[in-house]
C-alpha positions, -999 to +999 in steps of 0.1 A: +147-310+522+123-282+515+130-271+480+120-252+448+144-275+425+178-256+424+168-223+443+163-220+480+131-206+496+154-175+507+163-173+474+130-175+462+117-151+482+139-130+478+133-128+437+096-129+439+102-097+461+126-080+439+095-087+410+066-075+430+085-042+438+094-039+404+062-045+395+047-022+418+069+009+407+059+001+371+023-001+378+029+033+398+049+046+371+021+036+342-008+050+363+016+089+367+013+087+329-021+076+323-029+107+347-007+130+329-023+121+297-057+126+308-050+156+319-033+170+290-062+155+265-083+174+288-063+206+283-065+202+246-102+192+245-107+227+268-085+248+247-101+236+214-135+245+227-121+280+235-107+286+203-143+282+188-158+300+212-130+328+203-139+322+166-174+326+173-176+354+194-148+371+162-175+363+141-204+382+160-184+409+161-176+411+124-213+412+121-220+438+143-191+456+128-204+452+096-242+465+104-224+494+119-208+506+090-240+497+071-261+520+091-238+542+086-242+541+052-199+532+046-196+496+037-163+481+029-158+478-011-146+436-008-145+437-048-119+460-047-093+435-031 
């Protein structure tokens, strides 16, 4: 008798099947995520670079702002704050 010990081959099959495609959904399942991840690290990684160039393109303009009112001889009074 051709036999895996207390399970038939049909059997047999029929688990190792039920495993692989298991297997295979969770492998699909973990590769969705690992995409979704690197995708949103990417998001943050583009949205923190934008936030300092936003800073320092605020900065510039502070500056040029600032050399305004110089040369127009009003500058802010900061000591008064």
């Amino acid at each position: 008798m051709d036999s895996l010990g207390w399970i038939s081959p049909e059997a047999y099959r029929e688990v190792v099947g039920k495993y692989e495609e298991r297997a295979k959904k969770l492998e699909e399942q973990k590769d969705r995520i690992l995409s979704d991840y690197t995708r949103a690290a990417q998001m943050a990684e583009d949205a923190e670079e934008k936030i300092f160039s936003l800073q320092d393109e605020l900065a510039h303009c502070k500056a040029d702002l600032y050399d305004f009112y110089a040369k127009a001889g009003k500058l802010p009074d900061y000591e008064r704050r």
